[in-house]
N, C-alpha and C positions, 0 to 999 in steps of 0.2 A: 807308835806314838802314845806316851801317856798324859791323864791329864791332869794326875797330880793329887787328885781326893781323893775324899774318907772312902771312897764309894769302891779304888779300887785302880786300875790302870785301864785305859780302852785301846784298841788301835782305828787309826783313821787312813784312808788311803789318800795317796796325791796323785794329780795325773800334771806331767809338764811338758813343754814345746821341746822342742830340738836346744833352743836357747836356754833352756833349765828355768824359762817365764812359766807360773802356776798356771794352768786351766783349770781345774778340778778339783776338792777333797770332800772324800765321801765318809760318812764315819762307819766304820767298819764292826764295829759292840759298841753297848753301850748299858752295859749291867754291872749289880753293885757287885758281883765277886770280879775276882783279875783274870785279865786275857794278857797274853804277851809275847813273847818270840814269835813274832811275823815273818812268814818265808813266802815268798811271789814266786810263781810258775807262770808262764806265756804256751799257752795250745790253743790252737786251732781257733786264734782271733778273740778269744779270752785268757781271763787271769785268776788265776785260782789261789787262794790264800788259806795258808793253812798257818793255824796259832794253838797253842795251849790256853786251857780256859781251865777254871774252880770251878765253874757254873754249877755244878754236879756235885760236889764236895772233895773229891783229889782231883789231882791235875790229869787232865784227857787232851786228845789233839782232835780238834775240829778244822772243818776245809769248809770255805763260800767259793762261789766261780760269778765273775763279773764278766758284764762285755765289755764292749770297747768302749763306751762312755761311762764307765762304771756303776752300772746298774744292776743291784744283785740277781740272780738267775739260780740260786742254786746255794743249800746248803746243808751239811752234813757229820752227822759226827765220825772221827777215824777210827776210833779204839774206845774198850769200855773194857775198865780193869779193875781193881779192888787195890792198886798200886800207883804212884804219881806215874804216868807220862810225860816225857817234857822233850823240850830242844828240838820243836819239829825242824826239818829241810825237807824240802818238799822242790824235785827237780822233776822235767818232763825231757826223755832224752829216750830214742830210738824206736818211739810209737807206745810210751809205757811212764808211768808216775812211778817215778820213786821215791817212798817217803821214809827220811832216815828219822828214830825219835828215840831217847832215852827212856828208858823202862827199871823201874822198881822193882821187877817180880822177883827178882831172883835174891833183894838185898841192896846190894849198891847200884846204881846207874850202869845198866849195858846198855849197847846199842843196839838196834831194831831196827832191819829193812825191811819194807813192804813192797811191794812189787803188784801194780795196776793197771789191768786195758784201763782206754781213752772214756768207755764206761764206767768205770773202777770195779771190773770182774776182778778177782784175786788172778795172780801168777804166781809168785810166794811170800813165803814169810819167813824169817830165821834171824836168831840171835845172829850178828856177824861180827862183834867185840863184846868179848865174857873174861874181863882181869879183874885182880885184885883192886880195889880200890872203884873211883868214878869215873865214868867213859860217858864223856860230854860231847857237846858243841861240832856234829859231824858235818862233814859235805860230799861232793862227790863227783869225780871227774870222767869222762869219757875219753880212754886213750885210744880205742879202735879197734878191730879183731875182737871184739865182745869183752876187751878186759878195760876195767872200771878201778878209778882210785880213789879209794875211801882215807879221809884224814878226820883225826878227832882228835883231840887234848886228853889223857886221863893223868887223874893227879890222887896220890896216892898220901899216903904222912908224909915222906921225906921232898918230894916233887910236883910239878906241874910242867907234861912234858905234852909235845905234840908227834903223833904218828902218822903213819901211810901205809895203806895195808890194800896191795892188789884183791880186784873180787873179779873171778872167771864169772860173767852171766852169760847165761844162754838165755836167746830169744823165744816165744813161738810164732813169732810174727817173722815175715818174710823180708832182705834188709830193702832199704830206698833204694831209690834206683833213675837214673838220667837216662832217658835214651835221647841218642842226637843219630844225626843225618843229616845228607848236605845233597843239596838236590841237583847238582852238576860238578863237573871233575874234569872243567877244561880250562887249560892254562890260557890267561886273560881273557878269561869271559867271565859274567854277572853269576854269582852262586847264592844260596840260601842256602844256611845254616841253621837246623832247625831241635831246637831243646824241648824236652819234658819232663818234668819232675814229679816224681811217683814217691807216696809217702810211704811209709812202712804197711799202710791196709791198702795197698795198692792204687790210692785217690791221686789224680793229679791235685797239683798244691805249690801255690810259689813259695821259693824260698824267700829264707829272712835273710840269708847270705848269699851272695853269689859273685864269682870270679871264673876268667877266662882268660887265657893266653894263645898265644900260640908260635910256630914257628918252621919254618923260616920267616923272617919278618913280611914277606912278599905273599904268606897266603892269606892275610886280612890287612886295611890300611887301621892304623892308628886311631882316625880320627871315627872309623866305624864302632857303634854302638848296638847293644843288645837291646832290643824293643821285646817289650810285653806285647801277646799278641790275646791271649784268653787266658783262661788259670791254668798255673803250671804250665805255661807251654810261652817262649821265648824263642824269638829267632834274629840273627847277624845277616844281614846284607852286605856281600861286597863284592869283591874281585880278587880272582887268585891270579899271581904274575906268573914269572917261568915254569914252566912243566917240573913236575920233579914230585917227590914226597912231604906232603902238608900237615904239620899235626895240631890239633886244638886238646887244649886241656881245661877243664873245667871242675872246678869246686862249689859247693853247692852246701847249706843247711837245710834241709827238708821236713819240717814241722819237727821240729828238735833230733832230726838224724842229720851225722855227716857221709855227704857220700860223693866221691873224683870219678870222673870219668877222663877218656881219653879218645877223640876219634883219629883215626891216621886214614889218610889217601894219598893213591898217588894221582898225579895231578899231569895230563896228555895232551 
């Protein structure tokens, strides 16, 4: 959000209901050089915001982290160049920040992945788009299997085109993980179905996502629901009908990892 004066552009945060009614705006800068492209990250029950700022004399990418009432906790610069940085994205996805930003160093605008534990230890750093012309405006997708889709606009004299460009990461962190259990495997009798959600540092941790199915229709009723019982850990009360083979399957976000599990029983 800008505010329109001599002084420069600021950003401000908003917090809103389910309904898109306002609770909250916190002003986020408020200095006479410009701050601007604001990218929001969600980890571990804060929000982390990363912007380019002059503040320094070229443009740098600075990160603040808020709680959940937006109350600053934390703040830091990303990069410190002798070249503009710009166009931060700033994503939190499989226990690790990754922060895409445009870079000067080379001449025109490449792109720039940085690669963060939950600390912001480094994992890496690499040019990941270096063409002729300007490579802007990036983001970035989790397909699964470690491979990641990176999209950016570069626009050169004759165009202004948008690409996609697969990126193999490897992790060093170990992936999420659901263990379930069902604590009986007798056909129409009372069973517990018991989940746990392991983040990628191995912490229990609920998810922001969660789904369940299952089948044949007779190993859970319909109208049964998943209760929260302690962090990261959920359980199904119900009743399995005819004896036979039971499957549950379950989908899960686990502090910015996806990760399906599958339990099968047979059912006596």
């Amino acid at each position: 959000m800008g505010d329109g004066s001599q002084l420069g552009w600021d950003i401000a945060l908003s917090k809103f209901d389910a309904a898109w009614r306002p609770l909250l705006t916190v002003q986020a800068t408020n200095l006479q050089s410009q701050q601007g492209r604001p990218s929001l990250a969600f980890a571990g029950g804060s929000f982390y915001l990363a912007y380019v700022s002059a503040e320094t004399g070229n443009k740098e990418i600075f990160e603040k982290k808020y709680d959940g009432s937006l109350k600053l906790t934390e703040s830091r610069r990303l990069t410190s160049d002798s070249q503009d940085q710009d166009y931060p994205r700033l994503t939190w996805l499989n226990g690790q920040f990754i922060l895409l930003y445009c870079s000067k160093r080379g001449g025109d605008y490449d792109i720039v992945m940085e690669r963060k534990l939950r600390d912001w230890k480094p994992v890496e750093s690499a040019v990941v788009v270096a063409e002729p012309g300007e490579q802007t405006a990036s983001s970035l997708a989790y397909g699964g299997d470690e491979l990641y889709w990176l999209a950016y606009a570069s626009e050169d004299d004759s165009a202004r085109s948008i690409y996609v460009k697969p990126l193999k990461l490897t992790s060093p962190l170990k992936d999420c993980q659901i263990a379930a259990s069902l604590s009986s495997t007798r056909a129409h009798n009372l069973y517990t179905l018991k989940l746990q959600f392991y983040n990628n540092y191995g912490e229990l941790a609920d998810p922001t996502e969660l789904s369940l199915g299952w089948s044949p229709e007779d190993a859970a009723s319909k109208s049964d629901r998943l209760q929260r019982i302690s962090l990261g850990t959920f359980q199904l009360r119900s009743v399995f009908g005819a004896a036979g083979e039971k499957s549950f399957r379950v989908a899960a976000v686990i502090d910015g990892c996806m990760s399906q599990r599958q339990l099968t029983a047979r059912v006596t």
